[in-house]
MMTF fields as JSON, N, C-alpha, C and O atoms, coordinates in Angstrom:
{
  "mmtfVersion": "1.0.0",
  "mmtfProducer": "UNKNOWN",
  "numBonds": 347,
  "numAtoms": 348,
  "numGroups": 87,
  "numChains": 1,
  "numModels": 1,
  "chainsPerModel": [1],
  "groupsPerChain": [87],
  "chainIdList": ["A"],
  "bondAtomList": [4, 2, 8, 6, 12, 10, 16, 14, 20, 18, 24, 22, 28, 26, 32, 30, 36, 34, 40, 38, 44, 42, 48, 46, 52, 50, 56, 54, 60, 58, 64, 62, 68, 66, 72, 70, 76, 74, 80, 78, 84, 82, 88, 86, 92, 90, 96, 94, 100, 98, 104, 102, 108, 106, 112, 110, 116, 114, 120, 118, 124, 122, 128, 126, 132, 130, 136, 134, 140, 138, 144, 142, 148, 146, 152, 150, 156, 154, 160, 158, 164, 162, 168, 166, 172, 170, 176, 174, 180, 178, 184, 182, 188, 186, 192, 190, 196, 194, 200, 198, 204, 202, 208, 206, 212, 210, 216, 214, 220, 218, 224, 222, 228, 226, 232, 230, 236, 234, 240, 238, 244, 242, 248, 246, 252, 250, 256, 254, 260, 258, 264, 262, 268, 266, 272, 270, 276, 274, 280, 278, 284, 282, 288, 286, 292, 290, 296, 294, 300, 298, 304, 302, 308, 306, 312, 310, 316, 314, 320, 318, 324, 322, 328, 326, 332, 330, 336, 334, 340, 338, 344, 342],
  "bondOrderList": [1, 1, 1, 1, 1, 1, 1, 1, 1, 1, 1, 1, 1, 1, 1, 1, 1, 1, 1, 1, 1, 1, 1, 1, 1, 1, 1, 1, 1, 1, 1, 1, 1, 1, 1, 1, 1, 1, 1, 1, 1, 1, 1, 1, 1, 1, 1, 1, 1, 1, 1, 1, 1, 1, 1, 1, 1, 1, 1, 1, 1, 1, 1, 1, 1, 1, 1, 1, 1, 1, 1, 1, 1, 1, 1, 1, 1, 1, 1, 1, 1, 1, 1, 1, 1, 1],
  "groupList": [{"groupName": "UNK", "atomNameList": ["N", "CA", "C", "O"], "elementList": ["N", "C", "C", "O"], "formalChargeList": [0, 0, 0, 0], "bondAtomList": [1, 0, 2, 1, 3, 2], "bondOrderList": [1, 1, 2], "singleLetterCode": "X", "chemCompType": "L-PEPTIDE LINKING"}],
  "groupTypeList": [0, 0, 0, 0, 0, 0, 0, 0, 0, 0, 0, 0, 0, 0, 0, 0, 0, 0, 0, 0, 0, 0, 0, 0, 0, 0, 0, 0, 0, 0, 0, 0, 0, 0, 0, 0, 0, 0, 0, 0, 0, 0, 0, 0, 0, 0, 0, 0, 0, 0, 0, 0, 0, 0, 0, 0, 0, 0, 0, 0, 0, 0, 0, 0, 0, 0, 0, 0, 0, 0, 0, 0, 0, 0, 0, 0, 0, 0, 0, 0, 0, 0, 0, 0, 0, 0, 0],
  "groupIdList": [1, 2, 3, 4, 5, 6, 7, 8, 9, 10, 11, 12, 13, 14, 15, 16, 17, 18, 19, 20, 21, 22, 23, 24, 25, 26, 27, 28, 29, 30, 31, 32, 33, 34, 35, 36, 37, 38, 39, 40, 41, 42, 43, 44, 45, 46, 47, 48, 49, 50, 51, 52, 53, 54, 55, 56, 57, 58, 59, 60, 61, 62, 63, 64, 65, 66, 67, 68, 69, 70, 71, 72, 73, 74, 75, 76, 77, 78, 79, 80, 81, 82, 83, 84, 85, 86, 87],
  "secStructList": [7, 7, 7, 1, 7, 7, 2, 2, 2, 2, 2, 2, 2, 2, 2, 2, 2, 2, 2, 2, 2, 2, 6, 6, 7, 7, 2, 2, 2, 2, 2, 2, 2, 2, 1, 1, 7, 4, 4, 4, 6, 2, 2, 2, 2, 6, 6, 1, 1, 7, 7, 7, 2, 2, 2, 2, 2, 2, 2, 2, 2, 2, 2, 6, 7, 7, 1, 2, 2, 2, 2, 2, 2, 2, 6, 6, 6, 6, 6, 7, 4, 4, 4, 7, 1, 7, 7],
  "xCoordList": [76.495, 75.972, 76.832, 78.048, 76.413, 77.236, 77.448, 76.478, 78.912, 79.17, 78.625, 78.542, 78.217, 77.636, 78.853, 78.557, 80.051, 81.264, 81.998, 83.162, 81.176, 81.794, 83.025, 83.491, 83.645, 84.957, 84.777, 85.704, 83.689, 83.501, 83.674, 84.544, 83.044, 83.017, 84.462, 84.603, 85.26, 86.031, 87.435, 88.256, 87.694, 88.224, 87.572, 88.47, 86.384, 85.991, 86.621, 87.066, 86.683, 87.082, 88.321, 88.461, 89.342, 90.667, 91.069, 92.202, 89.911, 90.087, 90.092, 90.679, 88.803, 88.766, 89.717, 89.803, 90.436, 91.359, 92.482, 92.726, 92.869, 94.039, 94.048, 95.052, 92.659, 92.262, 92.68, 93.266, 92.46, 92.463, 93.93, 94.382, 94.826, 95.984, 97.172, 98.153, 96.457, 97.398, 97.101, 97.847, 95.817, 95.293, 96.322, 96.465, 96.925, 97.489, 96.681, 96.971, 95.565, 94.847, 94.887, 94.744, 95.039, 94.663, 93.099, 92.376, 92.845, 90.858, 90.271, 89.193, 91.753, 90.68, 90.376, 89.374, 91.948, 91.253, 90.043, 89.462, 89.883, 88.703, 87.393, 86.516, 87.501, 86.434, 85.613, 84.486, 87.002, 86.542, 86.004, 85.366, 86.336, 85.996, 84.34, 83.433, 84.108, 82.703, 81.575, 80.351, 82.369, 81.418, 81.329, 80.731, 81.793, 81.655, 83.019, 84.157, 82.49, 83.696, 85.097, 84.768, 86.346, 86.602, 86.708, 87.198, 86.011, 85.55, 84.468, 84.034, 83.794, 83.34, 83.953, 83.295, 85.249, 85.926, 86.965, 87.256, 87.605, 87.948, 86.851, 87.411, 85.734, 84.516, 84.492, 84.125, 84.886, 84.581, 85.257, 84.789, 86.576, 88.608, 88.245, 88.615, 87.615, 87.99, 86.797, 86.415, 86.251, 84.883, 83.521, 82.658, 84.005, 82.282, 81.653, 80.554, 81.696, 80.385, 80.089, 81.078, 79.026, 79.262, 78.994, 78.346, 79.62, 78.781, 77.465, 76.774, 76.964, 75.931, 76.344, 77.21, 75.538, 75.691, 76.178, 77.365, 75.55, 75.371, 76.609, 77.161, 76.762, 77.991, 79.628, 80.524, 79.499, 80.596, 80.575, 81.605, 79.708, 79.78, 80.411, 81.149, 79.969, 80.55, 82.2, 82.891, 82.477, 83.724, 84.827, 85.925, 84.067, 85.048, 85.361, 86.426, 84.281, 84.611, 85.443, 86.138, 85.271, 85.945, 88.008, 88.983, 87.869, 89.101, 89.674, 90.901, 88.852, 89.008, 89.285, 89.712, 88.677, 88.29, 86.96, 85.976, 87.279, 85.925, 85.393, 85.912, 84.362, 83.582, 83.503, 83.338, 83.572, 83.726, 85.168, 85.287, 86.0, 87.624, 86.967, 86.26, 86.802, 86.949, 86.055, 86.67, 85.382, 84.11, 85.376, 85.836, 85.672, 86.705, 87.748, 88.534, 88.205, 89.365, 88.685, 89.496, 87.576, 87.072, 86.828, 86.867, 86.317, 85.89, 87.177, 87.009, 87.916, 89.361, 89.95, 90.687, 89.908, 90.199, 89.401, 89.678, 88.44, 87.35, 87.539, 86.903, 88.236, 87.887, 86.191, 85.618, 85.78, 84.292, 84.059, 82.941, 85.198, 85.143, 83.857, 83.535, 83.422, 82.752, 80.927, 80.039, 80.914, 79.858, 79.383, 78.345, 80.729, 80.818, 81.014, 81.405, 80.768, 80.946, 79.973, 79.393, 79.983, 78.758, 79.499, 80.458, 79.095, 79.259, 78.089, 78.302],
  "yCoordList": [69.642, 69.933, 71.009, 70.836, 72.02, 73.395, 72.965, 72.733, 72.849, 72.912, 73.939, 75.144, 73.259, 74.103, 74.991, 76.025, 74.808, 75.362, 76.6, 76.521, 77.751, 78.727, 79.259, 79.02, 79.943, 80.745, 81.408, 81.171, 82.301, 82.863, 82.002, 82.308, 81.162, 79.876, 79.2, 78.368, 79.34, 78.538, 79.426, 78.763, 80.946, 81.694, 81.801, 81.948, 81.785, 81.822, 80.385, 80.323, 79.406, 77.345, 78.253, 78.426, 78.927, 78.678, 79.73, 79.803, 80.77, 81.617, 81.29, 81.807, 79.651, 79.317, 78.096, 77.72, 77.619, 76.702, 77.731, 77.705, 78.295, 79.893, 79.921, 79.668, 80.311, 81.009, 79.789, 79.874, 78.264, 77.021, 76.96, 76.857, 77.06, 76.719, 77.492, 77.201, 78.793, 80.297, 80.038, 80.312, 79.445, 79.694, 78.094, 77.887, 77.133, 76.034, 74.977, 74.156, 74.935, 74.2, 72.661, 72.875, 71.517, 70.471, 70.725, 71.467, 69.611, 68.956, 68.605, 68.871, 67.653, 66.561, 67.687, 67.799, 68.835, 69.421, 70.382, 70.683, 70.772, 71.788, 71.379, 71.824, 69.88, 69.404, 68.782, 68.539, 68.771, 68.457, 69.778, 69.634, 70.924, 71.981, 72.154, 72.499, 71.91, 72.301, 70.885, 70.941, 69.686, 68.63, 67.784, 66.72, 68.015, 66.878, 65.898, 66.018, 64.996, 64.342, 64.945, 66.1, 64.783, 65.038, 65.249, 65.958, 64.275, 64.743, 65.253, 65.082, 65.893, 67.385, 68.454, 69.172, 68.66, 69.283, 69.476, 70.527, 68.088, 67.708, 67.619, 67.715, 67.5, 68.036, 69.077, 69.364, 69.888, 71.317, 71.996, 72.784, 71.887, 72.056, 71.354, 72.0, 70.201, 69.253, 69.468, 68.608, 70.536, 70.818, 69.521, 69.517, 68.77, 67.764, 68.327, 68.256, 69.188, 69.965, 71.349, 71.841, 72.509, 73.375, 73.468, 72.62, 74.806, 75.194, 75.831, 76.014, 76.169, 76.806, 78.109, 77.976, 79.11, 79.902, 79.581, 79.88, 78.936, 78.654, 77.55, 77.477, 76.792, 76.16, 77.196, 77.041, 78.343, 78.966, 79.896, 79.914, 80.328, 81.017, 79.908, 80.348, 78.85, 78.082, 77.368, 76.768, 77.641, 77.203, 78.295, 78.082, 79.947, 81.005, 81.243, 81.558, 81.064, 80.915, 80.107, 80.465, 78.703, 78.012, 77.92, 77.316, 78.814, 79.384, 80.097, 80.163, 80.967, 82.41, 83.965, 85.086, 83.118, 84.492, 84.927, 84.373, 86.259, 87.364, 86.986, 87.255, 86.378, 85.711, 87.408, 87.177, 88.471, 89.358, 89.438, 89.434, 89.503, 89.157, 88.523, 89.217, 87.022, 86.205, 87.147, 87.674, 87.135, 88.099, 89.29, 89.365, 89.955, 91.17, 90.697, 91.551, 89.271, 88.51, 87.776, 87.526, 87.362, 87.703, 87.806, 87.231, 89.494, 90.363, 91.382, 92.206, 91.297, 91.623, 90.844, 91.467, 89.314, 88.994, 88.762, 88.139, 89.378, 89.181, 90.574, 90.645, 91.948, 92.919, 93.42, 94.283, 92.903, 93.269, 94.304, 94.347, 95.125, 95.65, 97.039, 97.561, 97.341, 98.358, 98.205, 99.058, 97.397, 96.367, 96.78, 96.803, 97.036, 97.251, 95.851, 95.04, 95.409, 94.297, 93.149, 93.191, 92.058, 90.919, 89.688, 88.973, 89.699, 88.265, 87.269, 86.191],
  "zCoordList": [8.309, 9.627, 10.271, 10.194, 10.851, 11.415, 12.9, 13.622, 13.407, 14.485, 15.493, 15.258, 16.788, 17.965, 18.312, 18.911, 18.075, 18.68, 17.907, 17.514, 17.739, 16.821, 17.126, 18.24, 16.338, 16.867, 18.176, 18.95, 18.719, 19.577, 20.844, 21.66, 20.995, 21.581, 21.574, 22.471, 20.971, 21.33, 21.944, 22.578, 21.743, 22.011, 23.388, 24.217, 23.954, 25.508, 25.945, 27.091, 25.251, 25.963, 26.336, 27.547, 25.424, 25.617, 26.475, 26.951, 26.737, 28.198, 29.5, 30.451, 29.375, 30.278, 30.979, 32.148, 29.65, 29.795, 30.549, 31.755, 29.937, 31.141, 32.26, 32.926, 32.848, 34.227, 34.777, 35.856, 34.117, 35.287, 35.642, 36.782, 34.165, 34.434, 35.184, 35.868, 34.61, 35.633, 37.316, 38.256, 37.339, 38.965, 39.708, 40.913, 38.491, 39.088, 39.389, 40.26, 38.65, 39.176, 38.052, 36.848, 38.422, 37.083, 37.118, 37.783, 35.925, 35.717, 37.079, 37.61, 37.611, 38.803, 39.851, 40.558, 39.75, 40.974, 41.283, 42.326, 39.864, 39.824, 40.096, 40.837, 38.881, 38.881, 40.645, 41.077, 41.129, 42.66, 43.588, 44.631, 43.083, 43.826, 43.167, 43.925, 41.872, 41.572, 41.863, 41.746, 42.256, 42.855, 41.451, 41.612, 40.092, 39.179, 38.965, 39.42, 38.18, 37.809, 37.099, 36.825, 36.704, 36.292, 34.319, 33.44, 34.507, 32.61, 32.392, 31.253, 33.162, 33.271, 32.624, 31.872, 32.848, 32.407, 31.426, 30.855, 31.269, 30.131, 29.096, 28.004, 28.955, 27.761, 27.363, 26.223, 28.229, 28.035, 27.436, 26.614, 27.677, 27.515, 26.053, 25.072, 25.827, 24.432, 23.572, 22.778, 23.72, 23.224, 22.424, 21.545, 23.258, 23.621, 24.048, 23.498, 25.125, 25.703, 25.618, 25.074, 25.929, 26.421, 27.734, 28.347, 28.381, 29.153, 29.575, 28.572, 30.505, 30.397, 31.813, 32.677, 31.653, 32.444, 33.549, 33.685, 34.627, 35.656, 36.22, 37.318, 35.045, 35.149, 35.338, 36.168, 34.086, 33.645, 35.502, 36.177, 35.833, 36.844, 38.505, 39.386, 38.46, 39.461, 39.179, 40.002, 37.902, 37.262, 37.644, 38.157, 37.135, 38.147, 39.255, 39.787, 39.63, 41.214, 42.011, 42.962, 41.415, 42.309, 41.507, 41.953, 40.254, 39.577, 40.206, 40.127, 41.149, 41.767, 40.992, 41.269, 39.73, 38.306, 38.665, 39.156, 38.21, 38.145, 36.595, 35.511, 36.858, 35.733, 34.688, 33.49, 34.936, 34.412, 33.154, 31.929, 34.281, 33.517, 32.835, 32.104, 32.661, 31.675, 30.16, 29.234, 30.228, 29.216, 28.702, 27.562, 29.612, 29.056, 28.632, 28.224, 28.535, 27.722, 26.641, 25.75, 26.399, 25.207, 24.062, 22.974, 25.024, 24.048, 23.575, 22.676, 23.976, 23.547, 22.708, 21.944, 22.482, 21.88, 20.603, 19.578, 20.937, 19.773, 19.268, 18.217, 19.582, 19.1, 19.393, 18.729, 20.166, 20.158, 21.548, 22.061, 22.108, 23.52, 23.46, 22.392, 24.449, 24.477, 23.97, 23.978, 23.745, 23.011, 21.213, 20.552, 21.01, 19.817, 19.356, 20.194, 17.985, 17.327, 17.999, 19.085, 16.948, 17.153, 18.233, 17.944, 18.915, 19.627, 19.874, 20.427]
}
């Protein structure tokens, strides 16, 4: 069975695991700024879940990341900048 969680995917979890921890933030507190529980986010961090757009965009925000940055950390780390290469 092929995991939902490709490399690409998991190089974005551990971008987004960064932004939480650089910004100082724990799980409970984020998860309190976006209105879910806190294993909301621990799913996400522990890859049980994904996100979905709409989620990843209310997750920066309340990070105080430019949902952009995150994409340009990446795709840098993917080598894929300029929209060269497959993501």
């Amino acid at each position: 069975m092929k995991s939902t969680f490709s490399q690409e995917y998991d190089v974005f979890r551990k971008c987004m695991i960064a932004a939480r921890k650089n910004a100082n933030l724990t799980q409970a507190t984020l998860a309190k700024a976006v209105k879910k529980p806190q294993s909301f986010v621990a799913k996400y961090e522990n890859r049980e879940r994904r996100l979905d757009v709409i989620e990843f965009l209310r997750l920066t925000h309340a990070i105080g990341v430019d949902p952009c940055e995150i994409i340009r950390q990446v795709e840098q780390s993917l080598g894929t900048t300029s929209g060269e290469g497959k993501v």
